[in-house]
N, C-alpha and C positions, 0 to 999 in steps of 0.2 A: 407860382405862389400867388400872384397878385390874381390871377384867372379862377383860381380857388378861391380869394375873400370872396371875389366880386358874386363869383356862384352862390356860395353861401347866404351872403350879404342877401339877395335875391329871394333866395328863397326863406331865410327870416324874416322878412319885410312883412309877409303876410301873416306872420303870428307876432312879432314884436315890433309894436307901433314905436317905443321909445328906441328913440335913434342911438344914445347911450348903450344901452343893454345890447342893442343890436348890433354894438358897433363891437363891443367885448367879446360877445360869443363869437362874432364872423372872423374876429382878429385871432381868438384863441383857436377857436378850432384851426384855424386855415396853417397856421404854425405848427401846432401839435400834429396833426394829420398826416402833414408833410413829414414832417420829424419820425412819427411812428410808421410811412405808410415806406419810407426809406427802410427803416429797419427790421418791418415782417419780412420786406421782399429780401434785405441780405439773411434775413436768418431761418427765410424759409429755401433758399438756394443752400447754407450751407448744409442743411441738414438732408438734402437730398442728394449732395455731392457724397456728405458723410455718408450715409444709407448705401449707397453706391461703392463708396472702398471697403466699409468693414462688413458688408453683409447684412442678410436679416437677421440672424440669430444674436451677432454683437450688439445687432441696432434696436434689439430686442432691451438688450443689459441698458445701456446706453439709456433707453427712453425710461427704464425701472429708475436709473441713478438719477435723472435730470426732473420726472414727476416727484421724484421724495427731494431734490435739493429745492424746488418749485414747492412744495407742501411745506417744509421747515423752514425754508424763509419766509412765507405768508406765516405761519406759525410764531415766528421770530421777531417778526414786528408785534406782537401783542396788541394787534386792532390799533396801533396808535398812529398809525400812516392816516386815515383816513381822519380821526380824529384832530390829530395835529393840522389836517389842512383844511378843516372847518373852524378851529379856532383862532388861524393864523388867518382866514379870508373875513371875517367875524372885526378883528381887532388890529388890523394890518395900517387902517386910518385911522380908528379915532385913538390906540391906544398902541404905537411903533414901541414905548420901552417895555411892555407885557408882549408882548410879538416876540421880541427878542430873545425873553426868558423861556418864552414857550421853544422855538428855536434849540436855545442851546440845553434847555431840558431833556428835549426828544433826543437829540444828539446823542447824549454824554447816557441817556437810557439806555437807547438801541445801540451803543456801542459795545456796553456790557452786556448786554443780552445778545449779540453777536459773537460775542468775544468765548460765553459760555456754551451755546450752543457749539461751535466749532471745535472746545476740545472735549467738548461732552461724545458729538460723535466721533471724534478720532479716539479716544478712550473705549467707548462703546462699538466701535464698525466693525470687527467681526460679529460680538451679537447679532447686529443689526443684519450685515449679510447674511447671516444664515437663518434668519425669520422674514428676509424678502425672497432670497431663490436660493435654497437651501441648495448645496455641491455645485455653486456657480462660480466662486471664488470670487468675488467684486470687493471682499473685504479692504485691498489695499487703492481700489479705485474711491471707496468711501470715506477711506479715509483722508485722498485728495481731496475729494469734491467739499471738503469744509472750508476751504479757502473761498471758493465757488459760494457756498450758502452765505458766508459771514458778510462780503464785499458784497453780494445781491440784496442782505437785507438794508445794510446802509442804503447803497442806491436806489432801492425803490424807496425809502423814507422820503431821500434828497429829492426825488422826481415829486411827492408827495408836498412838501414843503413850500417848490418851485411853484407848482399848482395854485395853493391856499394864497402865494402872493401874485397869484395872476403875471410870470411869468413865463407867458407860454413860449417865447424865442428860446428861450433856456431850455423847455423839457424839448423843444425840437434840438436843441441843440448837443443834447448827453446822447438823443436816443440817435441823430444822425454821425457821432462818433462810434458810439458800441453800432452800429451798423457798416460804419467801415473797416473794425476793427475787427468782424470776420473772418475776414479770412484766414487769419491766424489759425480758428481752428480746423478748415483743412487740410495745412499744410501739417499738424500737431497730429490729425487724425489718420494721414498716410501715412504717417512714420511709424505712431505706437497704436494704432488702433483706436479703442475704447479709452486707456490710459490718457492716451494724447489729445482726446476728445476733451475730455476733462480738465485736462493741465491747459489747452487752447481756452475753454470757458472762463474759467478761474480767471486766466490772463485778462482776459477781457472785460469781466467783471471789476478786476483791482483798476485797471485803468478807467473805464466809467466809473468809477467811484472815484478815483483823483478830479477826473474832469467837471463831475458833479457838486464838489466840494468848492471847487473856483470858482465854480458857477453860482452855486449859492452866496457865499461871501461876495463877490461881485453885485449881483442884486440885490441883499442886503444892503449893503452901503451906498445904492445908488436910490432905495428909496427911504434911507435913513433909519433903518430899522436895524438898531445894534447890537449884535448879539452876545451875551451874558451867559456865563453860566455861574456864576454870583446869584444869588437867592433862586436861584434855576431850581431847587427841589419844591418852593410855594406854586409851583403850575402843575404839582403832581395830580389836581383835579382833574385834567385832562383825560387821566386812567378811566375816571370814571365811564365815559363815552365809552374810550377806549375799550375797557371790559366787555361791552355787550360786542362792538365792531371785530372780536378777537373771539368771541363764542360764536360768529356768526360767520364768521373766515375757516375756524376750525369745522362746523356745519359742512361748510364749501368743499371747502380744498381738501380735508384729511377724506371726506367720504368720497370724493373724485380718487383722491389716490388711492384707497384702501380696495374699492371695486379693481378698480386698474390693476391691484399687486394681485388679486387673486385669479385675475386671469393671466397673468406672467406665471404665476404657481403653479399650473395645469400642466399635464405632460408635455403638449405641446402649446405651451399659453405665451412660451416668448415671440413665437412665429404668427400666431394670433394677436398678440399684444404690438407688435412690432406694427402689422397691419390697420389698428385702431390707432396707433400712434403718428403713423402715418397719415390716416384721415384727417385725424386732428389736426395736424400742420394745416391742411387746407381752413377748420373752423377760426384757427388764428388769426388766420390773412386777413379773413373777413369780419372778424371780432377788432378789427384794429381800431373801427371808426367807433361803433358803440363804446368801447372800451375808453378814445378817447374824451369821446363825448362826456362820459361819465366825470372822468378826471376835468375837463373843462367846466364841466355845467355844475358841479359839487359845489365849488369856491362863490359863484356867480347866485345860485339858488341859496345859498346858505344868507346870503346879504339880503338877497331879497324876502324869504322870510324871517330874517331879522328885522325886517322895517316894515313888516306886516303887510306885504304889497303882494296880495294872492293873486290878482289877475296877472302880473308881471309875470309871477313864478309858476302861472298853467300856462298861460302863452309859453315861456320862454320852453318847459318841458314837452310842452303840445309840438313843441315846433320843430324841437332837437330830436323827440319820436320821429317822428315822420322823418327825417331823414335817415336815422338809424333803419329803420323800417326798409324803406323803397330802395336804400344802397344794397343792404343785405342781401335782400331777396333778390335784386338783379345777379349779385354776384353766388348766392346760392342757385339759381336756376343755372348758371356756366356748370357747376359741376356736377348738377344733374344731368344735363348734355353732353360731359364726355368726363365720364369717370373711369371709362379703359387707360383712356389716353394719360389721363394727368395720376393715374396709379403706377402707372409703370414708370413713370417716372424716375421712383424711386432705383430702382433695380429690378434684377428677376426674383420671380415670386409674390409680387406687391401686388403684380395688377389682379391677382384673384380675388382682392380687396375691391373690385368697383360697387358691389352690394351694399360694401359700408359705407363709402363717400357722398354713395344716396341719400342715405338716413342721416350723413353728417349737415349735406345742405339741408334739409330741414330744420335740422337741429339749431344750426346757425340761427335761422329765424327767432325761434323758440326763445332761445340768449339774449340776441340782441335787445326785444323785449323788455327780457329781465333786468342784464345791464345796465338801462334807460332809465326804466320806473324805480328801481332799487336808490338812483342816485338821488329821487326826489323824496324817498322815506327816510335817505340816510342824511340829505341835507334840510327837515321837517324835524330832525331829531325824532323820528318814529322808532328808535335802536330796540324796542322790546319789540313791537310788530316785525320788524326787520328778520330780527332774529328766529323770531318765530317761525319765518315763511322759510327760514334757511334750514332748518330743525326739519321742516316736514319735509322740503325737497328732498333732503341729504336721508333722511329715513325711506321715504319713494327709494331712490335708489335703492340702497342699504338691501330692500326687501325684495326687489325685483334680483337683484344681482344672486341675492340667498337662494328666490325659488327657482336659478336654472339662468339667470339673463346674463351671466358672466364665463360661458363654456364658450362663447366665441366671440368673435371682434362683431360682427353684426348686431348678436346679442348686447352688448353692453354699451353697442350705440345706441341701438333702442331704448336701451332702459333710460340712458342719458335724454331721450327726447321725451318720455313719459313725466318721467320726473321734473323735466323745466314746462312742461308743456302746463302742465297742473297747477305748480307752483306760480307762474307764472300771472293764471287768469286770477289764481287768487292774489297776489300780488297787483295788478291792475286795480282788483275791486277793492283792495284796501287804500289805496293810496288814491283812489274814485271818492271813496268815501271819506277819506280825510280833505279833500280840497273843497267838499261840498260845503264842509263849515262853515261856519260864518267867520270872516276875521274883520278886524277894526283896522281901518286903514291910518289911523292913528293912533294904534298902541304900541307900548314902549317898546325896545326892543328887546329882543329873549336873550336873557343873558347868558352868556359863553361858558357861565361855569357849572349852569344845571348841570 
């Protein structure tokens, strides 16, 4: 841990001359990293232990049921994950009893919105199966996995929140629990399969979610920040942010999944699908550092362009690039060099998948990218430009997958590198040309409830 500040630490030096900001980002990341870099590695071991006992065709189902509970809980938070931990890192100092209200606002929100989602789809789950793989019979496993959705959407808020208050010992510390609470699911996935896959998730979820809630409360009170849900419905302006962050998720994540289900629909799209799902496990591993990065530099860039201090917040973004960048691609070139190797992995029949895991490490790139610059439009308050570049991504897709890119697992990687590859430079040149502005290193600060 401390051999990770100090690296860090090293290489911000050269983009963040303020020893402060520099000490924040090396302290958050170094924590979070760990935290997250523990929990790819157990969740990408269990999912090839799982792929291993129930086969491809199951692990086919399996990656259908876990992309749509992964789409309905980004869905479920209502963009307020991201919102809530801009305005919690915003108002954390100079205004702890508004903190609080925001807090126990988002809470007592996403709890009911958790709560309805969950028997909305157990009410709903045979429709639902039979418009994702019609004669597949998943109907009674969807209707587990709402346990899985409701606990995943709390816990990502909780990790969200942890974030905005810049305690990052915390988010390493839910994610280095749900990463040893793994194995659960496969000893759940020898016994019932698919079923047991899901009933082990679930389990895991509800316990990250207890641990998350300790943890939050615990923080709170140790930076005096008390949480309320007494006049907690006057932070309802939060929505506002929220809204676009929640158009822009649904952009993401429904049009990721929606390509996904129609190559699972294809006569043989599970065995296909299974294969891209597989690859994808590898984009995750390496998604873990931008990914946190995002979640660290969100809270940290949000203050700094609160105090109109634009050179801080291109240094600090210049800098956390460049690392996102150079880790990436190190670890994208590994699995452009042995994509037999690490496909088969899985079991038999995956490695005929090594064509895709090519196109996946590229891809990775492409992301990481996005990742990065996106945190600096979404902590700039840019939520219409944001949104915008997620509208045209998710349509790239959308079109390519129409005209033929979604008939096989190769295919539908491609199109996933088109579409960030695009989105991407435009996203660059947008958020290029917002920092050119001029800002006043003395004007007020932008207030939290635009």
């Amino acid at each position: 841990m401390w051999q990770l500040r100090g690296s860090l630490s090293r290489i911000l030096d050269k983009y963040l001359p303020a020893q402060s900001l520099k000490k924040r980002l090396a302290i958050g990341m170094s924590w979070v990293t760990a935290g997250s870099l523990f929990r790819q590695i157990s969740n990408f071991l269990a999912v090839i232990i799982v792929a291993r006992v129930i086969g491809m065709s199951d692990f086919g189902k399996l990656a259908v049921i876990q992309s749509t509970v992964l789409m309905i809980s980004s869905f479920g938070q209502a963009g307020i994950g991201l919102s809530t931990a801009k305005y919690i890192a915003s108002n954390r100092v100079s205004d702890p009893q508004r903190t609080g209200r925001i807090i126990g606002f988002t809470l007592a929100f996403v709890g009911g919105v958790s709560l309805a989602i969950g028997l909305l789809v157990v009410s709903c789950s045979h429709l639902l199966a039979d418009k994702l793989l019609p004669g597949r019979d998943i109907a009674g496993d969807l209707s587990l996995s709402s346990v899985w959705m409701m606990f995943e959407i709390i816990s990502l808020i909780q990790f969200r929140m942890l974030a905005g208050l810049e305690s990052f010992r915390s988010c390493a510390t839910i994610t280095s629990c749900q990463g040893v609470l793994l194995p659960i699911v496969w000893v759940t996935s020898h016994y019932g399969g698919v079923t047991g896959a899901v009933l082990g998730y679930s389990a895991v979820s509800i316990i990250g979610c207890l641990v998350g809630q300790v943890m939050l409360q615990k923080e709170c009170q140790r930076l005096g920040v008390p949480i309320t849900y007494r006049k907690a419905w006057g932070e309802r302006s939060i929505l506002r942010m929220s809204t676009m962050v929640w158009l822009s998720e649904i952009a993401m994540n429904a049009t990721n999944w929606a390509v996904g289900i129609l190559l699972a629909r294809r006569p043989d799209g599970l065995a296909e699908y299974a294969i891209f799902n597989a690859a994808s496990r590898y984009q995750n591993v390496l998604a873990f550092l931008p990914t946190r990065i995002f979640h660290v530099s969100l809270p940290v860039l949000a203050n700094l362009q609160a105090e109109g201090n634009r050179h801080g917040f291109t240094r600090a973004l210049v800098g956390l690039g460049v690392i996102s960048l150079l880790v990436t691609a190190a670890g994208a070139s590994l699995l452009m060099l042995f994509p037999d190797i690490l496909m088969s992995w899985y079991g038999k029949g995956f490695g005929a998948g090594s064509d895709v895991l090519g196109v996946v490490a590229v891809l990775c790139v492409a992301t990481s990218v996005w990742t990065v610059a996106s945190a600096g439009l979404w902590a700039a308050e840019q939520s219409r430009q944001m949104l915008g570049l997620d509208l045209l991504r998710g349509s790239i897709l959308v079109l390519l997958c129409m005209a033929g890119g979604a008939t096989t697992a190769r295919g539908l990687a491609l199109a996933h590198l088109v579409s960030y590859s695009a989105g991407g430079i435009l996203l660059v040149w947008v958020l290029y040309r917002y920092l050119r502005q001029p800002w006043s290193a003395d004007q007020p600060a932008v207030r939290a409830d635009l």
